[in-house]
C-alpha positions as CSV (number, residue, x, y, z in Angstrom):
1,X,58.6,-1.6,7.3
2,X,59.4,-1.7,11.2
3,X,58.5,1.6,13.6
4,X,61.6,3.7,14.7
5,X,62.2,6.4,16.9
6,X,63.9,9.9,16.7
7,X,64.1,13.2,17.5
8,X,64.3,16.9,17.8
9,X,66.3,19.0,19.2
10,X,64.9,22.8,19.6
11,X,67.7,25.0,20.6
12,X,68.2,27.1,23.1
13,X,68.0,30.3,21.6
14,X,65.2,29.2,19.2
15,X,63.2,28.4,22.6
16,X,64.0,31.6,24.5
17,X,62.4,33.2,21.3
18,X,59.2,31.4,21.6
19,X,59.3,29.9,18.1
20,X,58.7,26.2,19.0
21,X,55.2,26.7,18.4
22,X,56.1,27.1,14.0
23,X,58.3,24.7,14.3
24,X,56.3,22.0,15.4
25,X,53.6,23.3,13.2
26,X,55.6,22.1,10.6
27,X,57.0,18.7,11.6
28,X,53.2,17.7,12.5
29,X,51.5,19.3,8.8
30,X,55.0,18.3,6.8
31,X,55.3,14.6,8.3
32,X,53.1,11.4,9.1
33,X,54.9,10.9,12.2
34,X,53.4,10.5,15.7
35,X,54.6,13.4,18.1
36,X,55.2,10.3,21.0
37,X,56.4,12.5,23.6
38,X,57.6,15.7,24.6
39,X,60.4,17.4,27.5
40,X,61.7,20.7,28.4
41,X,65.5,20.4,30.0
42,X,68.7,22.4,30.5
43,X,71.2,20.5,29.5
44,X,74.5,20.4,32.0
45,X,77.9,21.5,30.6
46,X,78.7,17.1,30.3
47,X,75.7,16.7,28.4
48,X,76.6,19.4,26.2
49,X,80.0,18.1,25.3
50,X,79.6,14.4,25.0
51,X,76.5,15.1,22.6
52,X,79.4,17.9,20.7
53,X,81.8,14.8,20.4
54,X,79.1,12.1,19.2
55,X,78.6,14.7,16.6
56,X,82.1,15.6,15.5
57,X,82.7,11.6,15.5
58,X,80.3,11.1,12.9
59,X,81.7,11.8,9.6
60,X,84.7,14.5,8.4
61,X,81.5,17.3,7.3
62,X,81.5,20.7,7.4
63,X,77.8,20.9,8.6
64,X,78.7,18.4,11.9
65,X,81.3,20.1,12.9
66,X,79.3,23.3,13.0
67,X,77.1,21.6,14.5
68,X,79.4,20.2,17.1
69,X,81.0,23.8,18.1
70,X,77.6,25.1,18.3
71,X,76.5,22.4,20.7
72,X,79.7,22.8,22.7
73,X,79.2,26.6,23.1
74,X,75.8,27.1,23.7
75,X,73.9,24.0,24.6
76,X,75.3,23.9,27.9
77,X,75.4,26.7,30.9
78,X,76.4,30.6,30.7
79,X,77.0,32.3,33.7
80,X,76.1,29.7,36.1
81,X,72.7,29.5,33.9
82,X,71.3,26.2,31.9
83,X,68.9,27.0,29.2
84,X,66.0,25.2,27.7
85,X,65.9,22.7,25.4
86,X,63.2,20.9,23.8
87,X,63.2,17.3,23.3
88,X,60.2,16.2,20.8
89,X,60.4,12.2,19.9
90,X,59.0,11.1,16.8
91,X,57.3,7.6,16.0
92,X,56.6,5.9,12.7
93,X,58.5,4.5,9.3
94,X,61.6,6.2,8.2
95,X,61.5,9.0,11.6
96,X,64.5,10.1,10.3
97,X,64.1,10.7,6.4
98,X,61.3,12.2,7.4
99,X,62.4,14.7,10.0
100,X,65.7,15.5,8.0
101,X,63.5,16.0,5.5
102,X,61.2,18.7,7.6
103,X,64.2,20.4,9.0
104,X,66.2,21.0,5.7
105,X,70.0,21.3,5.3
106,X,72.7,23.2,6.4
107,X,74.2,25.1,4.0
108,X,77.8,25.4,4.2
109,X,78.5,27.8,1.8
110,X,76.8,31.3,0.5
111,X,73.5,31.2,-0.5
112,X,72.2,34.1,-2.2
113,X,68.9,35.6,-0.3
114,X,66.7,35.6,-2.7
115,X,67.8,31.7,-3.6
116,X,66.3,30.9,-0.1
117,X,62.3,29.3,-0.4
118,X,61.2,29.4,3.3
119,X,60.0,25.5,2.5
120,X,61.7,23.8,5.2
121,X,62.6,24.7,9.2
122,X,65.8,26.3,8.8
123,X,65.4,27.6,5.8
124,X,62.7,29.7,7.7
125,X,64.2,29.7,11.7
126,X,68.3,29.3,10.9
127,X,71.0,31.4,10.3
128,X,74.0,30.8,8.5
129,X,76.2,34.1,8.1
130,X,79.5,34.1,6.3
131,X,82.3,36.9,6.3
132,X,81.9,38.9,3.6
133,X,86.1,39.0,3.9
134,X,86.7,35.9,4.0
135,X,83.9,33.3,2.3
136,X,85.2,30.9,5.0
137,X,84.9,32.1,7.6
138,X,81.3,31.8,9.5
139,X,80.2,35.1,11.4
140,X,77.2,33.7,12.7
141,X,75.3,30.5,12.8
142,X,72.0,29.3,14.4
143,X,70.5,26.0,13.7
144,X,67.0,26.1,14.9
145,X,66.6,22.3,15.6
146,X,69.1,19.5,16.0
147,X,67.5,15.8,14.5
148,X,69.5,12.4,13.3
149,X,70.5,11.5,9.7
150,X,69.9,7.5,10.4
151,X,68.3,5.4,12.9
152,X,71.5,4.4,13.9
153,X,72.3,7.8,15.2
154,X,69.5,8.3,16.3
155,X,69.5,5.6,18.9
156,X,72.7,6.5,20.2
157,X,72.2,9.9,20.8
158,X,68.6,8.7,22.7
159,X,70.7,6.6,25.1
160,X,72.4,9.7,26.1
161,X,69.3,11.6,26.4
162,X,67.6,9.1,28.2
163,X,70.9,8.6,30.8
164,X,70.5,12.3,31.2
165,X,67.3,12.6,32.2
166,X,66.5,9.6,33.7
167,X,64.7,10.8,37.3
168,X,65.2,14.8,36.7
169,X,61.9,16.7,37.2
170,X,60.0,18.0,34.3
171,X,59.6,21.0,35.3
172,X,62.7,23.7,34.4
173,X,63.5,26.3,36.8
174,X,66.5,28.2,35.6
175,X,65.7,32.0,36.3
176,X,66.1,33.8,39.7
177,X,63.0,36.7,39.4
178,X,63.9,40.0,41.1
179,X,60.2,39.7,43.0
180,X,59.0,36.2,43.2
181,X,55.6,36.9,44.7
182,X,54.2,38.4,41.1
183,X,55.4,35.7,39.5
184,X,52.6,32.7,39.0
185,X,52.4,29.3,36.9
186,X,49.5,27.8,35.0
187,X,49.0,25.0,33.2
188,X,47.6,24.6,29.9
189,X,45.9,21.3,28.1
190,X,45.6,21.2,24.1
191,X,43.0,19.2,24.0
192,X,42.5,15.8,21.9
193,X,40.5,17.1,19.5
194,X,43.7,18.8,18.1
195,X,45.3,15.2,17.9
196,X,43.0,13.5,15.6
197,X,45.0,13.9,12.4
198,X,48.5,15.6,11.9
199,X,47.9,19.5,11.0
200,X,49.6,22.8,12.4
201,X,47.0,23.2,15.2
202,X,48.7,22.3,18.2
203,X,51.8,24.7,16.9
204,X,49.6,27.3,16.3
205,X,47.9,27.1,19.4
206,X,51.3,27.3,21.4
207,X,52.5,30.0,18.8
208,X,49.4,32.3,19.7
209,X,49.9,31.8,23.4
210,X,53.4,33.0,23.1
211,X,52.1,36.4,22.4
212,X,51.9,36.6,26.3
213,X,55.6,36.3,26.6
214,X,55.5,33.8,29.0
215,X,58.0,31.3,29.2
216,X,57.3,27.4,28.8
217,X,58.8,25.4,32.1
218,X,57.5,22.2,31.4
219,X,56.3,20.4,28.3
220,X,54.8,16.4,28.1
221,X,52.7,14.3,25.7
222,X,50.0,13.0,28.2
223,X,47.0,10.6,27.8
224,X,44.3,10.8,30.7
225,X,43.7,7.8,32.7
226,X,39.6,7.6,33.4
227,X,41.0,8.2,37.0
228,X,42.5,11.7,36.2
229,X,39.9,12.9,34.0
230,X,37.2,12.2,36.9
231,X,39.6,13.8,39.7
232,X,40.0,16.9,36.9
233,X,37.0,17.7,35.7
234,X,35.3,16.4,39.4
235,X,34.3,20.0,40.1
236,X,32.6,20.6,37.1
237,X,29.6,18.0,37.5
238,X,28.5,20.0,40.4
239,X,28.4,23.2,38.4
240,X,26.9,21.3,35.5
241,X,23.9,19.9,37.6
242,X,23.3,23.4,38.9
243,X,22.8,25.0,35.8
244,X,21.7,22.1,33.1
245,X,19.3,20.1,35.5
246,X,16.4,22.9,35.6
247,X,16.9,23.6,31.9
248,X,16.5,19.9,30.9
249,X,13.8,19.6,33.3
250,X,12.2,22.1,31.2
251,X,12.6,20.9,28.2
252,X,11.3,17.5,29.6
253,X,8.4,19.1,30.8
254,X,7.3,20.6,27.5
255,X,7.8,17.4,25.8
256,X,5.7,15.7,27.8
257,X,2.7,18.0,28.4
258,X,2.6,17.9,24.4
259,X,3.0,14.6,24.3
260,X,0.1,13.5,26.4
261,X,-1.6,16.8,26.4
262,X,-2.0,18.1,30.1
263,X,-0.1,20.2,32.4
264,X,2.2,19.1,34.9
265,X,1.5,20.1,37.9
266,X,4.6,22.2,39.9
267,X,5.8,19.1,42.4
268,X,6.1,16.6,39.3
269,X,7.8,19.3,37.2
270,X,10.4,19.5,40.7
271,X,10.8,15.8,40.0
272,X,11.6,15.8,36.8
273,X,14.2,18.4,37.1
274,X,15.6,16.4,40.2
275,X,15.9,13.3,38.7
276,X,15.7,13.4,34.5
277,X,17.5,16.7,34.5
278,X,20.0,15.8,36.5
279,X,20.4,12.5,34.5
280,X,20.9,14.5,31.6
281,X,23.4,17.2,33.4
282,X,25.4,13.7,34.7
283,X,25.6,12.9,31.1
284,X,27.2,15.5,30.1
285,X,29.6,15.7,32.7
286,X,30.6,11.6,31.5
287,X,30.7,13.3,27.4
288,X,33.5,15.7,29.0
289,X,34.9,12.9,30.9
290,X,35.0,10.6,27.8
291,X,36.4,13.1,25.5
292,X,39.4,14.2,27.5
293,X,40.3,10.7,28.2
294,X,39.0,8.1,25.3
295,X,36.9,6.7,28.3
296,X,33.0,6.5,29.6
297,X,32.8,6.5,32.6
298,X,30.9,3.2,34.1
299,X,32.3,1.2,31.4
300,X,35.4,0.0,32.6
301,X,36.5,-2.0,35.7
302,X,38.7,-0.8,39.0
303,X,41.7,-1.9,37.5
304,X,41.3,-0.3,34.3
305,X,40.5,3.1,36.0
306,X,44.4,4.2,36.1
307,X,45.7,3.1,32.8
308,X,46.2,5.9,30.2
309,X,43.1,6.5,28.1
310,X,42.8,6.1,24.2
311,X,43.2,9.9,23.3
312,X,46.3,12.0,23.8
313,X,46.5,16.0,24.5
314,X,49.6,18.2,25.4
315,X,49.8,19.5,28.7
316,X,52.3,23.5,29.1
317,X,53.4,25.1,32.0
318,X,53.8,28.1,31.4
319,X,55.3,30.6,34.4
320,X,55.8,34.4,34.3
321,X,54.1,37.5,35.5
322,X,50.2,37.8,35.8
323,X,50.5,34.4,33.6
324,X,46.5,33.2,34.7
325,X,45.2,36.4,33.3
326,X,47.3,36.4,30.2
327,X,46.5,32.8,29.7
328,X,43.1,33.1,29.4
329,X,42.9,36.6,27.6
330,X,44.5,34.6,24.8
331,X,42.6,31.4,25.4
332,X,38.9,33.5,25.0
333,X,35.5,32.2,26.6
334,X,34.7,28.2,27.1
335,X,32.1,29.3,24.5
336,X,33.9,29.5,21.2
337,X,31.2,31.1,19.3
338,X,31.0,33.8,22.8
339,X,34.9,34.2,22.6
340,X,36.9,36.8,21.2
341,X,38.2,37.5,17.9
342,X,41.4,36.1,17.4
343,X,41.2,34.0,20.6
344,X,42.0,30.2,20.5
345,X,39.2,29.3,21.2
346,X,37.2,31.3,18.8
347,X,39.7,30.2,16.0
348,X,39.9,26.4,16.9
349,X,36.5,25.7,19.2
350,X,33.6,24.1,18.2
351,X,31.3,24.1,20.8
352,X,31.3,24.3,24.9
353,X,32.6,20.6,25.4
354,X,35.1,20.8,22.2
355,X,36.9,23.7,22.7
356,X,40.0,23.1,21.5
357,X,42.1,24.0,25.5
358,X,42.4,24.4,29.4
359,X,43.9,26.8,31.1
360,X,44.1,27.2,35.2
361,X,41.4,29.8,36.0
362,X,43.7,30.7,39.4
363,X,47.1,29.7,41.6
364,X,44.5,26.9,43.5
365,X,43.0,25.6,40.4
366,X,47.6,25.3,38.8
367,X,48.0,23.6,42.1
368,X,45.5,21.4,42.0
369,X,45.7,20.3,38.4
370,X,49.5,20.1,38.4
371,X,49.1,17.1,41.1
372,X,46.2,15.2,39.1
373,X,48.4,15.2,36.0
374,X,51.7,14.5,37.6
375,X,53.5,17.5,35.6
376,X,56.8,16.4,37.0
377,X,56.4,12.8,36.0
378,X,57.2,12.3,31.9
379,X,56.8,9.7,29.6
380,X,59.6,10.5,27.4
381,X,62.7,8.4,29.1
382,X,60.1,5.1,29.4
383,X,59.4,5.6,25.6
384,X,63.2,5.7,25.0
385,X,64.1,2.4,26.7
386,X,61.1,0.7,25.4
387,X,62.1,1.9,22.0
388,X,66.0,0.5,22.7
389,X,65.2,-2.6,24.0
């Protein structure tokens, strides 16, 4: 059976209340579908009604035209202000069986309370509220996520997605703050270690950051080239030599006065911690290199240095007050087994190296890391014409 493509939608108001995190939970533990890419935008008030009227063209349903009026009304500005959406694409057999599947049905008539199983997405994040006057009449409806019935639909509604964001920046700045000097943006990485196999991690992760009440900007799907991960992690083999090289030259040194029986004297055991132990702390800083990217460094030749590596992580933005420090509260020590109770990193870390995400440690370090990773460059309107083609 051939690969396709689709997507979600998340809405607006199911972003601005910091739920994408459960929802994507469940689309990664519920399907065996790649998460290919991923984009934060505000749709314009054209966007919102040509995707309405693809909608309402579809078929004579009361679901798509709910569907319709809701995009129509709130996908698009209010008050001179766009909102954020999420776009998450979706590779592998049947992406849209399986995504229908994850999201669940609209219902479009009552539905007693206790009838309702939590199972699916909207059965758990949308609302469907009728009159109690009138059984026709809808007082309020929320959809939670947006996603194709058929491949066919699929593709045509990723042509307008692509035309629409074909060369806009990745990064979504729709809010005016009252004092713009306390407000700061970091970046966050979940980590490949939380790609290996489809599970609820990486949701969970972003579902326990929201705690901060920081708002997500920006949003991608990146692999590391060997390039980046060197220019990242570059500061951290300096740090690494200083503090591993004298305890490996130890270590060494004990070995090998057991080994051969006789003392080193103090100039060799200088040596050692020189040259072994700095060996070994270079090692280590290549394990980090390799794990973040897919990559050893030393293996691979000038021209494959830029190309992206063979492990993918998620890279956030997240912006708001204080947002370093409430980052890495929630984030918890780059020890996991040091960190805080009901930290990330205690909950999802294995060890120093493997511990589950990043975060900026300052303004410099967002800065910095921001340019490495090209946060305003995304992935997601490449995949789309690839998949088109």
């Amino acid at each position: 059976m051939s690969i396709g493509l689709s997507y979600i939608l998340v809405t607006p108001y199911t972003v601005a209340k910091s739920r994408t995190g459960g929802i994507l939970s469940r689309l990664l533990s519920r399907t065996d579908l790649e998460l290919a890419g991923a984009q934060m935008f505000a749709p314009d008030e054209n966007f919102a009604d040509t995707y309405a009227e693809s909608l309402r063209s579809r078929a004579p349903q009361n679901q798509l035209v709910l569907l319709a009026d809701y995009v129509k009304q709130y996908f698009g500005p209010s008050g001179g202000r766009p909102h954020r959406t999420l776009l998450l694409l979706f590779k592998g057999e049947n992406p849209c069986e399986k995504l229908l599947n994850a999201c669940g049905h609209l219902y479009t008539q009552h539905v007693e309370v206790d009838a309702i199983a939590g199972e699916t997405i909207r059965d758990t994040y949308s609302d469907l509220i009728f009159s109690a006057e009138d059984p026709e009449e809808v007082r309020y409806f929320e959809p939670a996520v947006l996603t194709p019935r058929s491949q066919d639909e699929a593709d045509n509604d990723l042509k307008l997605i692509a035309g629409f964001l074909d060369g806009r920046e990745n990064i979504v700045q729709n809010v005016v703050h009252p004092d713009p000097s306390k407000i700061e943006r970091t970046l966050v990485i979940i980590k490949p270690d939380n790609w290996t196999h489809n599970s609820s991690r990486p949701g969970t992760i972003i579902d326990m950051f929201s705690r901060t009440g920081l708002r997500i900007i920006g949003i991608k799907v990146h692999r590391f080239s060997l390039a980046e991960a060197l220019d990242f992690y570059g500061p951290v083999e300096a740090v690494l030599k200083e503090k591993l090289a004298p305890s490996f030259g130890k270590r060494a040194k004990v070995l090998l006065e057991r080994e051969f029986n006789f003392r080193l004297s103090d100039e060799l055991s200088r040596t050692i911690s020189s040259g072994f132990g700095a060996e070994c702390a270079k090692d280590q800083f290549h394990q980090i290199v390799e794990f973040m990217s897919g990559k050893r460094p030393g293996s691979y030749p000038d021209e494959e240095m830029s190309k992206p590596g063979n492990v993918k992580c998620m890279i956030l933005v997240y912006e708001g007050e204080n947002a370093v420090n409430k980052i890495r509260d929630v984030l918890g020590s780059t020890d996991p087994l040091k960190a805080t109770e009901g930290t990330v990193r205690r909950e999802f870390g294995s060890n120093v190296m493997v511990n589950t995400a990043h975060a900026s440690d300052s303004r410099e370090s967002y800065e910095r890391e921001q340019n490495i990773v090209r946060i305003n460059h995304n992935s997601v309107v490449s995949i789309i014409k690839e998949h088109l083609r």
